[in-house]
C-alpha positions in Angstrom: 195.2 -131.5 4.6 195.7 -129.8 1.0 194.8 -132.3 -1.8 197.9 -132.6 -4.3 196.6 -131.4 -7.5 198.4 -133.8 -9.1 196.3 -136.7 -8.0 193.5 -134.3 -9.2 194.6 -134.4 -13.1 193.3 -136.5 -15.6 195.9 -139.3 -16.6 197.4 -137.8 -19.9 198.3 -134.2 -18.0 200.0 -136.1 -14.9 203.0 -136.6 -17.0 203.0 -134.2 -19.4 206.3 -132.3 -19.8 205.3 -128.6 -21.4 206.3 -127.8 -24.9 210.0 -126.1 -24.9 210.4 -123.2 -26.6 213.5 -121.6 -27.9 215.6 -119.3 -25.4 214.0 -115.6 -25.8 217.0 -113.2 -26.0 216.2 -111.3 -23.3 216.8 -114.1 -21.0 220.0 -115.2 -22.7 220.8 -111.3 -22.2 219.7 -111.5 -17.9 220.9 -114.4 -17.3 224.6 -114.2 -19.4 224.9 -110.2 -19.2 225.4 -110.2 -23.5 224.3 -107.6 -25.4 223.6 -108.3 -28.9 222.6 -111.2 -28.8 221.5 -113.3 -32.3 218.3 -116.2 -31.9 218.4 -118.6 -34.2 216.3 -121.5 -32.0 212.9 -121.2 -33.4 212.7 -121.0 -37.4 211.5 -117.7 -37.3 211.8 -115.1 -40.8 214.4 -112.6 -39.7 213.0 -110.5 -41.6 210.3 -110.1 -39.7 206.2 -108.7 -40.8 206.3 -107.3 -44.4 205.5 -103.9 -44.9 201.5 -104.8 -45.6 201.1 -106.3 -42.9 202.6 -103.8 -40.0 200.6 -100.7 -42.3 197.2 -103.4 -41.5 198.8 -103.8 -37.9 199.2 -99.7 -37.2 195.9 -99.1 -39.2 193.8 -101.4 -36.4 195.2 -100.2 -33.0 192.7 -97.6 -32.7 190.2 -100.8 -32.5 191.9 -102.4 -29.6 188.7 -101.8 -27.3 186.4 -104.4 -29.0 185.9 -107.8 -29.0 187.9 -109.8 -32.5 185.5 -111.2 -35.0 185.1 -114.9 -33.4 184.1 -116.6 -36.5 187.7 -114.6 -38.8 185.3 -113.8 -41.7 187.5 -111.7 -44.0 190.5 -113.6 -43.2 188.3 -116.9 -44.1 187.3 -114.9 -47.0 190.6 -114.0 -48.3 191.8 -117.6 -47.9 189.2 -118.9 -49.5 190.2 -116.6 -52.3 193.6 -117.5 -52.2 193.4 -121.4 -52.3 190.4 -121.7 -54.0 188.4 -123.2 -51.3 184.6 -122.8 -49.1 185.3 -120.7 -46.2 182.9 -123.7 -44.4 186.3 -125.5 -45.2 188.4 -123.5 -42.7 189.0 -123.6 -38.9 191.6 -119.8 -38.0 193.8 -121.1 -35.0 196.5 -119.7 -32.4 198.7 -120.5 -34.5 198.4 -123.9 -36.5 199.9 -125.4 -33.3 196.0 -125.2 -31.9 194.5 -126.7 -34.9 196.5 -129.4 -34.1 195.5 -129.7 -30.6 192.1 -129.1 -31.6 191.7 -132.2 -34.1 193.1 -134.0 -30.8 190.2 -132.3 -28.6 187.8 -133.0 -31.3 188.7 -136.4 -32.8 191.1 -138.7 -30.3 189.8 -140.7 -27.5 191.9 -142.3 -24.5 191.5 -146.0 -26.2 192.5 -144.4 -29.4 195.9 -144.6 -31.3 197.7 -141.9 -32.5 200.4 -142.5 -35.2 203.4 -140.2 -36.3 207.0 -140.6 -37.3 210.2 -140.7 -34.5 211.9 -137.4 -35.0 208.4 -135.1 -36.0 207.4 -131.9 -34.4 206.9 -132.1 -30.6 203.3 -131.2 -30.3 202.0 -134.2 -32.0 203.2 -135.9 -29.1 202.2 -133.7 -26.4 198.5 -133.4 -27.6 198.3 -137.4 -28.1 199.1 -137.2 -24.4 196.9 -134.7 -23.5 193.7 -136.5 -24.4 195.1 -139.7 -22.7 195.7 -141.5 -26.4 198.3 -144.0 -27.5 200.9 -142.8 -29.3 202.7 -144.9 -32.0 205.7 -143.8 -33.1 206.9 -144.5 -36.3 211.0 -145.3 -36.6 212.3 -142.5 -39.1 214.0 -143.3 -42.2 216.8 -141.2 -43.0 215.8 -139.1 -40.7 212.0 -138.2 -42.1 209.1 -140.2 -42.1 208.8 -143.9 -43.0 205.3 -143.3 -45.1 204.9 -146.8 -45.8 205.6 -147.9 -42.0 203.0 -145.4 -41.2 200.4 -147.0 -43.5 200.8 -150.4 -41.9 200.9 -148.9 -38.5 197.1 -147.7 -38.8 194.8 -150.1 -37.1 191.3 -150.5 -35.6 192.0 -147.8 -32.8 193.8 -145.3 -34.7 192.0 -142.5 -34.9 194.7 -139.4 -36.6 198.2 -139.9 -38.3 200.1 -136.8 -38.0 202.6 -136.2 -41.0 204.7 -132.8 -41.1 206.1 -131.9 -44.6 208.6 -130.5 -44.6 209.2 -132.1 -41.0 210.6 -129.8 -38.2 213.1 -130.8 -37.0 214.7 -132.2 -39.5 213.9 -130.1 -42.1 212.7 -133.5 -44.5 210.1 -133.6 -47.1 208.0 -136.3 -48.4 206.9 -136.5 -52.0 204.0 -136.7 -53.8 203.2 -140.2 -54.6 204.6 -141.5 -51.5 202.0 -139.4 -49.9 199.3 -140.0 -52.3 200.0 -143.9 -51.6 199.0 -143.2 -47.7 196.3 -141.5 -48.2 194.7 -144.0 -50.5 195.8 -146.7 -47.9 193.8 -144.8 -44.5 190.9 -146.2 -43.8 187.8 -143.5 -44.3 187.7 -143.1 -40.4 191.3 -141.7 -39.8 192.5 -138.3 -40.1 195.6 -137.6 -42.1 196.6 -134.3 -40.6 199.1 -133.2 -43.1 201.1 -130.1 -41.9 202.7 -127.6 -43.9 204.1 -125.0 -41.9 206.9 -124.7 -44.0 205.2 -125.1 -47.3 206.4 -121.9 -48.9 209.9 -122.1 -48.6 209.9 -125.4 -50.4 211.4 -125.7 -54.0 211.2 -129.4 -54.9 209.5 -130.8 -58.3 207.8 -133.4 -56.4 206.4 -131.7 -53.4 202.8 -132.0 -53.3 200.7 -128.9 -52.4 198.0 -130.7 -50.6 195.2 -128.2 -50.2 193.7 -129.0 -53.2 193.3 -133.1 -52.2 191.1 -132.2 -50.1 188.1 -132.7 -52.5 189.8 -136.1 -53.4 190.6 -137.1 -49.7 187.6 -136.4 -46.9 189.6 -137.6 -44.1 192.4 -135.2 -45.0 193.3 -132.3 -42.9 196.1 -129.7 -44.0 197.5 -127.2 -41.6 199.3 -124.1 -42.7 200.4 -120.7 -40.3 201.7 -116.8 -40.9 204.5 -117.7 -38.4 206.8 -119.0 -40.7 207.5 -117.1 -44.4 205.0 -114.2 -43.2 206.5 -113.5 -40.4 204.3 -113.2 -38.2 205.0 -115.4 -35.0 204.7 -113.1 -31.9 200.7 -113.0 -33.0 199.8 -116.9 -33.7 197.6 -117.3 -36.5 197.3 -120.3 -38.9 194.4 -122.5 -40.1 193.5 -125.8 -41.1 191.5 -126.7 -44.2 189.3 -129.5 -44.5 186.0 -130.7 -45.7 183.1 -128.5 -43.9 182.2 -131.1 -41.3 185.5 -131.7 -39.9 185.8 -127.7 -39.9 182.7 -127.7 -38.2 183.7 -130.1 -35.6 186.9 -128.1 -34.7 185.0 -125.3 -34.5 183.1 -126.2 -32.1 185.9 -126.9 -29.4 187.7 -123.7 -30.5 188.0 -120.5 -28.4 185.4 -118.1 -29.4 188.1 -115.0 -30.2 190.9 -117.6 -30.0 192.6 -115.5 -33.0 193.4 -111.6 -31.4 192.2 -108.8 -33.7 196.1 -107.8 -35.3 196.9 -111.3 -36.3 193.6 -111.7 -38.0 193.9 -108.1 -40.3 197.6 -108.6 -40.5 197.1 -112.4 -41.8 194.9 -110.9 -44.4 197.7 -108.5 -45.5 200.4 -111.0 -45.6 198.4 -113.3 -47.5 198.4 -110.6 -50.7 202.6 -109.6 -49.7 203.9 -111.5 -52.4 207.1 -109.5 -53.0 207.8 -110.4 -48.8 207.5 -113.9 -49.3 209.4 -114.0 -52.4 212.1 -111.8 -50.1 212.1 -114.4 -47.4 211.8 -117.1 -49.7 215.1 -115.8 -51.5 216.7 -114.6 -48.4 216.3 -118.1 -46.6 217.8 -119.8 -50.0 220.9 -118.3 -50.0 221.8 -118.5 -46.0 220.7 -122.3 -46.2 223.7 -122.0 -48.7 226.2 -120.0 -46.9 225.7 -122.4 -43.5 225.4 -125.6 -46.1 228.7 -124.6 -47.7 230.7 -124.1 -44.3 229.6 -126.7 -42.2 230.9 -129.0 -45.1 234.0 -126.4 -44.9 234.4 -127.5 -41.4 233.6 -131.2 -41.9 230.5 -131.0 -40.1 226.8 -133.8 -41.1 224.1 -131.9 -41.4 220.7 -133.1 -43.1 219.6 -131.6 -45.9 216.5 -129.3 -45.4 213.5 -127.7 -47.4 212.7 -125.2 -44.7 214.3 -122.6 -43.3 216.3 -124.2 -40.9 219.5 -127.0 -40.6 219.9 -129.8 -38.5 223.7 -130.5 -38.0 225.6 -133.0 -36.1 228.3 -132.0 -33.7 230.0 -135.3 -32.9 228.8 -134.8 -29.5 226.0 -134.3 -27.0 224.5 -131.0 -28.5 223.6 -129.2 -24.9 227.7 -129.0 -24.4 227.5 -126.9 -28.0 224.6 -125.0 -27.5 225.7 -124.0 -23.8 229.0 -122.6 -25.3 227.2 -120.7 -28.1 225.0 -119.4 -25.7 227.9 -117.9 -23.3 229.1 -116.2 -27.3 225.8 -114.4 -27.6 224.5 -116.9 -30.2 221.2 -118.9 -29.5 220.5 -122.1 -31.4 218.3 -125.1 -30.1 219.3 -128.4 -28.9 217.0 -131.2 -30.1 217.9 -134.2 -27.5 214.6 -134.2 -26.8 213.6 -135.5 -30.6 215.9 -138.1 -30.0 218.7 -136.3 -31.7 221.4 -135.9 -29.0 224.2 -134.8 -30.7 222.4 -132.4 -33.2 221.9 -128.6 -33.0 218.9 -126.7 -35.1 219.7 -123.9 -36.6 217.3 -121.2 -37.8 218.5 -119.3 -41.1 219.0 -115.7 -40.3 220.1 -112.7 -41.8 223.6 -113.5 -43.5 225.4 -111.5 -40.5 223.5 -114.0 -38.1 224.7 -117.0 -40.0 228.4 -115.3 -39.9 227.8 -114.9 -36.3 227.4 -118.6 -35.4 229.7 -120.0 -37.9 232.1 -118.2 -36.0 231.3 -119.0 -32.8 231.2 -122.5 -33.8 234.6 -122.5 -35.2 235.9 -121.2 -31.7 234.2 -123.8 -30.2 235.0 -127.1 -32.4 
């Protein structure tokens, strides 16, 4: 008689449910028989790589034979250049989505708590789970995080509060002092993982750029990634920066060539592209204004966002919406599963993308 593998799994995997990604378009494409079809499910930059970084990308295929460098050196090197910190300070990840699993692998035991906010990025969740941890969830206040809640959540067992800023999905930000005020408040043996995916498109006075904290804060982690404003998604890599025993630490339970060859010397491109963030940067600003301006136009909630999406509210269980835009070509992301039922995300594309599913949306409503 075959064993059932589930009754093999440790506890936290026997009910995990997989991370959900965004529809690729080649599947919409099979499955619905469109041609043409525009994504805007997974925040990436439409724009895509800048030019720096697919010249690094062409200049390295001939190198595909060998082994990546498993310890990132000149990409550690050019971030520490860049943010002025010890490359002892950094841990290079498959995407910033691993450091985050990794601080779980390295830090979070099954009697541990784990505390975030209701409505934050998936993963936090799914990693708690993985290592068999307790996860507190943190009601959300106007639809980002409660900060203060989150302070007098923290306990004896918690071991890592994760805070997204801005927060996906909602596209939220805290400020400074608010965050300041938390940090203070942890106790010396919790991690405040503080991450920043979306830090570049963020144009708010009091929006803290937490990097530099870390020589104020030593339980303070801060996770950044090229998947976002550099454009680099299909080749996950971001990084974590820290004081150089955590880094350590995560090193240890990393991957030894967990970050492939093109996303390290591409990274290191973008990170001197300037004039494509600034594109992206300016690009994202004025289609977060053209879908801002219409969805009030069509008497549509949405939450305001800092990144480079927009959360709206249908007035009805999103999937219905989503499945219609889907059979129109257009490819958004429902978000029931962040306990936002009748919401849709919407990634900011190119201007002819946003035109797209304004349209399609107009048929539909």
């Amino acid at each position: 008689m075959v064993t059932d593998p589930l009754s093999l799994a440790v506890p936290g995997v026997r009910n995990l449910r997989p991370y959900e990604p965004g529809k690729p378009i080649e599947e919409l494409e099979r499955e619905y028989g469109i041609k043409n079809a525009v994504k805007l499910a997974s925040n990436e930059n439409p724009l895509g790589p800048g030019p720096a970084a697919l010249a690094a990308i062409r200049d390295w295929l001939p190198e595909l034979g060998r082994y990546p460098d498993g310890n990132g050196f000149a990409l550690k090197g050019a971030l520490a250049d860049k943010f002025a910190v010890a490359p002892e300070q950094l841990t290079l990840g498959n995407g910033s989505n691993e450091v985050l699993e990794l601080i779980a692998r390295a830090f979070v035991l099954p009697e541990n708590e784990v505390v975030f906010s209701e409505h934050a990025f998936a993963v936090y969740a799914l990693v708690t789970q993985a290592v068999g941890a307790t996860a507190r969830v943190i009601p959300a206040r106007d639809w980002g995080h409660d900060l203060e809640a989150m302070a007098r959540a923290i306990n004896a067992r918690t071991r890592v509060v994760f805070i997204a800023n801005p927060n996906n999905p909602s596209g939220t930000w805290v400020p400074r002092q608010e965050l300041e005020q938390l940090l203070q408040a942890a106790p010396a043996d919790v991690l405040v993982v503080v991450d920043e995916a979306y830090f570049e498109y963020v144009d708010e006075r009091e929006y803290p750029n937490t990097i530099p904290w870390v020589q104020r804060f030593p339980n303070l982690v801060v996770t950044r990634t090229f998947s976002k404003v550099h454009g680099l998604a299909g080749l996950r890599v971001g990084f974590g920066v820290s004081r150089p025993g955590i880094a350590d630490l995560l090193n240890r339970v990393r991957e030894p060539f967990n970050v492939n060859s093109l996303a390290l010397t591409a990274a290191q491109a973008a990170l001197g592209d300037d004039a494509h963030v600034s594109k992206s940067v300016a690009m994202n600003r004025a289609g977060m204004a053209q879908l801002s301006q219409a969805l009030t136009d069509m008497g549509l909630a949405y939450i305001p966002s800092v990144g480079n999406f927009i959360c709206v509210d249908v007035g009805r269980p999103g999937t219905e919406i989503y499945e219609q835009l889907l059979r129109q070509g257009v490819i958004v992301r429902p978000i029931a599963n962040y306990g936002m039922p009748n919401h849709l995300r919407v990634t900011v594309g190119l201007t002819e993308e946003n035109q797209r599913f304004l349209e399609a949306l107009r048929k539909i409503l």
